[in-house]
C-alpha positions in Angstrom: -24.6 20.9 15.1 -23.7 17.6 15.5 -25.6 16.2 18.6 -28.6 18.1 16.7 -28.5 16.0 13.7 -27.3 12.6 14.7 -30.8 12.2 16.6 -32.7 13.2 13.4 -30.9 10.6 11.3 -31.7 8.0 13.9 -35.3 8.5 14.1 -35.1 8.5 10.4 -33.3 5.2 10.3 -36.2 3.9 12.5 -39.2 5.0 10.5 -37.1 3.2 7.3 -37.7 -0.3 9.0 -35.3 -3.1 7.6 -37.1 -4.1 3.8 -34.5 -2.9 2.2 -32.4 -3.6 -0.8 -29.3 -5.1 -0.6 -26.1 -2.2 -0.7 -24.4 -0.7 -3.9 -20.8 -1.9 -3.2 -18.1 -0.1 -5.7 -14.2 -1.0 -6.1 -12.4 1.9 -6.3 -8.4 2.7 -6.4 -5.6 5.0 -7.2 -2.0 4.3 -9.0 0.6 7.0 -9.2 4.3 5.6 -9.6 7.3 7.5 -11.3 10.5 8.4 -11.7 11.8 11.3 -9.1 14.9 12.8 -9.8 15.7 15.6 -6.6 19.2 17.5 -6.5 19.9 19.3 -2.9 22.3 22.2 -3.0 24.3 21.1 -0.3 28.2 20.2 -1.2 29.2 16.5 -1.1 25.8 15.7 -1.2 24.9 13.5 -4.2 21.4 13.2 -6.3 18.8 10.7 -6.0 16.8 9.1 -8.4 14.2 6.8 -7.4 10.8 5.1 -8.3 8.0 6.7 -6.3 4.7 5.8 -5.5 2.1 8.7 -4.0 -0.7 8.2 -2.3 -1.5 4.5 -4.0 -4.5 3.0 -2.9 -7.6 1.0 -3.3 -10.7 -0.1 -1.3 -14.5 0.0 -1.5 -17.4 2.4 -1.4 -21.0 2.0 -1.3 -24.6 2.8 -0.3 -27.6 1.4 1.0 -31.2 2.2 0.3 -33.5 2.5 4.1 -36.4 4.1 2.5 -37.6 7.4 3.0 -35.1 9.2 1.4 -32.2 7.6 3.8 -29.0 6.1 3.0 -26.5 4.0 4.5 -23.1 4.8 3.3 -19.2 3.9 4.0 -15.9 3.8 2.7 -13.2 1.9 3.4 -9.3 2.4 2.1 -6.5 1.1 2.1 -2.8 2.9 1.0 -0.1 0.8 -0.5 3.2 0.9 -2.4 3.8 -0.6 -5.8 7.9 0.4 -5.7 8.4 -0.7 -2.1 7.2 -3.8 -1.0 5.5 -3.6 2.2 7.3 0.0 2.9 6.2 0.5 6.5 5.4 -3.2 7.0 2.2 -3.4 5.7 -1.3 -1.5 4.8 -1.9 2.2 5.5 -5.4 2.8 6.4 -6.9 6.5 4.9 -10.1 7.0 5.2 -12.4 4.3 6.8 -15.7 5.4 7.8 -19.5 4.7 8.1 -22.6 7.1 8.3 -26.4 8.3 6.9 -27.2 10.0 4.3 -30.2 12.0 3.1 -31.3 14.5 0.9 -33.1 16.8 3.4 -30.2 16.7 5.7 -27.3 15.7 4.5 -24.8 13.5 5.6 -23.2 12.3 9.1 -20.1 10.5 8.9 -18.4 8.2 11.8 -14.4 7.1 11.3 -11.0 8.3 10.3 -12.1 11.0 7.2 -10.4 13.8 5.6 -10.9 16.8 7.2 -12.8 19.9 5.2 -9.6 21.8 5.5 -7.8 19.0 3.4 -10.6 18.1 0.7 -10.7 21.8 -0.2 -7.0 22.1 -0.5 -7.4 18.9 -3.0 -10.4 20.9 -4.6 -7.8 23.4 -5.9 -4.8 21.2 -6.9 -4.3 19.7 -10.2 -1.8 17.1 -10.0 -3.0 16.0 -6.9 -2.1 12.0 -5.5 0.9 13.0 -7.6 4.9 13.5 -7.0 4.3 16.8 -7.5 1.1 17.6 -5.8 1.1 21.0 -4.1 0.8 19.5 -0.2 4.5 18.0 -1.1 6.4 20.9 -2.5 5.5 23.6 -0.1 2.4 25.7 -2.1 0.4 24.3 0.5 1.0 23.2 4.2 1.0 20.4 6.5 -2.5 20.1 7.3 -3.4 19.3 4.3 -1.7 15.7 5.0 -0.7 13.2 7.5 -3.1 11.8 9.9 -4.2 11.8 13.7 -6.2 13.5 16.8 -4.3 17.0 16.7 -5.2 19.0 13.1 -3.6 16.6 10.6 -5.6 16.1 7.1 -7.4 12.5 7.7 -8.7 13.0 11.4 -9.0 9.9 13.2 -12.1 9.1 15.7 -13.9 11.6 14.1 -17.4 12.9 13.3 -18.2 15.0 10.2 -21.3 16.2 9.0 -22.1 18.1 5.6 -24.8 19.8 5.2 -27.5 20.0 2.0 -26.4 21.8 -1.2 -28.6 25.5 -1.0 -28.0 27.8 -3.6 -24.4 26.8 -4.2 -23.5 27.1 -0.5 -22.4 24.2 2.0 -20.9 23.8 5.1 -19.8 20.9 7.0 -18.1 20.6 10.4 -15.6 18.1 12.1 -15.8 16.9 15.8 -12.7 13.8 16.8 -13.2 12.3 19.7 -10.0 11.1 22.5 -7.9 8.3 21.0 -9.1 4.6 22.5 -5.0 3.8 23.0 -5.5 4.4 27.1 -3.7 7.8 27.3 -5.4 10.6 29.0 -5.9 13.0 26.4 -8.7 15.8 27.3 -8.3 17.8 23.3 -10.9 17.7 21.2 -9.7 18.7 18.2 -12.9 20.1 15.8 -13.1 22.2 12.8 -15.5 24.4 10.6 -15.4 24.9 7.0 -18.1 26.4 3.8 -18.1 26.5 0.4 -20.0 27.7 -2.2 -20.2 26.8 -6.2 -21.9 28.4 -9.4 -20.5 28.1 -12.6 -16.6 28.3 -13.2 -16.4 30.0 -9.4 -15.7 27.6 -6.4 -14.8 30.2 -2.7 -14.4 28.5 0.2 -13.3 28.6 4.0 -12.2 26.9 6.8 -11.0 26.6 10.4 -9.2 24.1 12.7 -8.2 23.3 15.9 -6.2 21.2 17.5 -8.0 22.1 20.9 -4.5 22.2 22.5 -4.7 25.4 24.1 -2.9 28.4 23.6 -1.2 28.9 19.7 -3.6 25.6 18.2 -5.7 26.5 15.3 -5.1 28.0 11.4 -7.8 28.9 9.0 -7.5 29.9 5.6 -9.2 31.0 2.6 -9.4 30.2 -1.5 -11.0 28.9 -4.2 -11.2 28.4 -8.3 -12.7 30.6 -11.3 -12.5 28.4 -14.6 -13.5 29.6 -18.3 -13.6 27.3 -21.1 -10.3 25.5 -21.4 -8.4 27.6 -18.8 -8.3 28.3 -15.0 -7.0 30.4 -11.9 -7.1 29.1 -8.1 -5.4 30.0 -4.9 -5.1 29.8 -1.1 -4.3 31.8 2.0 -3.1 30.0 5.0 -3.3 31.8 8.3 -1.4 29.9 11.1 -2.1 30.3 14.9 -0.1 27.9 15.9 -1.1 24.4 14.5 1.3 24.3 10.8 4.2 25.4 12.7 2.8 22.8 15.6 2.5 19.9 12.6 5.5 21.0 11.2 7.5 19.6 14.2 7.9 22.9 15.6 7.6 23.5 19.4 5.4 26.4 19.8 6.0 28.6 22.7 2.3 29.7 23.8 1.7 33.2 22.7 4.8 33.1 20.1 3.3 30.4 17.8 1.7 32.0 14.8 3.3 33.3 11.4 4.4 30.6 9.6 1.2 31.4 7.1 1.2 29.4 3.1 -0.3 30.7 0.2 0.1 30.1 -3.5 -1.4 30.8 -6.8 -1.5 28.8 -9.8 -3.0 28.3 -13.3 -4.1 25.6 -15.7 -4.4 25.9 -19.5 -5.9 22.8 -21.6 -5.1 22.2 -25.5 -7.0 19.2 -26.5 -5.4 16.3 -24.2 -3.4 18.2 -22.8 -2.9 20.2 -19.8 -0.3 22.9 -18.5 0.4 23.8 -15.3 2.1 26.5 -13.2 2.4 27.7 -9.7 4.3 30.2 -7.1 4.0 30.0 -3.3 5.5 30.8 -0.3 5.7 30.2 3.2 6.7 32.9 5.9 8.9 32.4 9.0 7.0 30.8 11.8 7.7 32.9 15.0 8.1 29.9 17.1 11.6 29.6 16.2 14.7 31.8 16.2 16.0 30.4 12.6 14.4 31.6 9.2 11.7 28.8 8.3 10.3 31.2 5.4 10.5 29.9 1.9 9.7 30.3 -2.4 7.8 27.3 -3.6 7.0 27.3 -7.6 6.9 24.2 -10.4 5.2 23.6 -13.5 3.7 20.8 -15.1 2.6 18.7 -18.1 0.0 16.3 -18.2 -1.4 14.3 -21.1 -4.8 12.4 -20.9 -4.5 9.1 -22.6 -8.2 8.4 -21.2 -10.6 9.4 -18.9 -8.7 7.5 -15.9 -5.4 7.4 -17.6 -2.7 10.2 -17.5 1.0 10.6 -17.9 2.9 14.0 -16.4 6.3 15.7 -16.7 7.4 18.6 -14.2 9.5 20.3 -12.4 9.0 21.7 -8.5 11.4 23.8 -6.6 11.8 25.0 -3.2 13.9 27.3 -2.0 14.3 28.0 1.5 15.0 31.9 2.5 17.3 30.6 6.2 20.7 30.3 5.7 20.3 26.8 7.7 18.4 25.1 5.3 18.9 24.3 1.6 17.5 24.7 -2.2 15.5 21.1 -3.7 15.3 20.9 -7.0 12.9 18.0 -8.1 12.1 16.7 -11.8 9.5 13.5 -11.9 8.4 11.6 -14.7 4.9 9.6 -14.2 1.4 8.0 -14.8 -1.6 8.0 -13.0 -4.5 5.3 -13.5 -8.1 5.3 -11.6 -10.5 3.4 -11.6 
């Protein structure tokens, strides 16, 4: 799909010429910090309470004008912490990309970007960039963060293309390339994913692969149905390998796949205000002999105090079903400001 449209894109690059506008640059950034209280059941060890900051970012976005219905368009950004200073030593990159963009074809991206498998998990989460965001309690799994060259949500050296809006229905597709670091590396991680919107209803799919051979791929289902103030979403998980993989778990080829995640969860909006509720759970990978299965649920509050201005109260819980692991119990107090 790729190597068919990249050509197309070129030649329409071409025919634009260079009398062009100059580009539509836009600031953008994200500010989540607050106050994370987490109790683990385990005897003699104590509480914490500190001041978290999730996901924190900010960079620039913007467009170009080539004539004939083509854009050039990129993104770059850049993570930070407001609690920490310089946690990790400096700037995080997330996604940094450049590409084209038109209306008859869609869009080809080149760069580190968020994989289609991610962006729809973050389709279906509410209090997403926050302390309580589902990717961080357990409703939904690994691959929905981190990133790298083996399945991880923001693939590095990557291509991605989505296709045109038809009818509702989309589909875009995910190609990384080996890592310029000097190591031999012969996987070639890609992925496949579709969606398709009318009304309150959002359905969507997707697969990944890690290209590793043997147990290296996942795929799941989900989607959204919203009516007036109030809304119901979900997602299945299926691992063949790569969550338990990106989990940290050696997979054993041919004993890899199990450790599936699914949740569902609710909104209901009063004014200002919204509530929120979820239940998950994750099932024993069968990479391992010990029980990795576990109960995920929380519920949250979140008050508007403008359109890019929000304060949240909530509780998350997980609680693991193996006898080696043990319950978290996490309250958070915060505000989030875009812009």
């Amino acid at each position: 799909m790729i190597k068919k449209i990249l050509p197309a894109m070129i030649g329409a690059a071409l025919v634009a010429g260079v009398t062009n506008v100059a580009a539509d640059v836009t600031a953008m950034g994200h500010i989540d910090t607050s106050i994370v209280y987490q109790d683990l059941d385990i005897s003699g060890v104590d509480s914490t309470t500190n001041l978290v900051c999730t996901t924190c970012s900010f960079g620039f976005k913007g467009s170009e004008d080539l004539g004939n219905g083509l854009s050039a368009i990129f993104k770059i950004d850049f993570q930070y912490d407001t609690t920490e200073r310089n946690a990790g030593g400096s700037l995080t990159d997330r996604d940094q990309w450049l590409g084209l963009k038109t209306g008859n074809l869609g869009q080809l991206r080149i760069g580190t970007i968020s994989t289609s498998y991610k962006s729809h998990g973050a389709m279906i989460d509410p209090v997403y960039r926050t302390s309580v965001q589902g990717r961080d309690v357990g409703l939904q799994s690994v691959l929905q963060k981190g990133a790298g060259d083996a399945g991880q949500g923001r693939a590095t050296n990557t291509f991605r293309y989505d296709s045109p809006t038809f009818a509702g229905f989309m589909v875009t597709g995910h190609y990384t390339m080996q890592s310029d670091n000097g190591i031999t590396d012969t996987d070639n991680p890609w992925g496949l994913g579709g969606q398709w919107k009318a009304g309150g209803f959002l359905v969507f799919a997707d697969y990944i692969t890690s290209d590793a051979g043997g147990d290296d791929d996942a795929y799941k289902v989900g989607g959204r149905f919203g009516f007036s103030n109030f809304a119901v979403f979900g997602q299945y998980e299926v691992d063949g390998g790569l969550i338990s993989a990106n989990e940290g778990i050696q997979v054993v080829p041919g004993t890899g796949d199990g450790g599936d995640v699914w949740f569902l969860g609710g909104t209901a909006g009063f004014g200002n205000n919204l509530i929120y509720a979820a239940y998950g759970q994750g099932d024993d990978s069968d990479a391992v002999a010990f029980d990795t299965g576990y109960d995920s649920y929380e519920i949250v509050g979140v008050h508007s105090l403008s359109k890019r201005s929000k304060v949240y109260a909530g509780y998350a819980g997980l609680d693991p079903d193996g006898s080696n692991a043990s319950r978290i119990d996490t309250f958070t107090l915060g505000m989030k400001h875009t812009f």
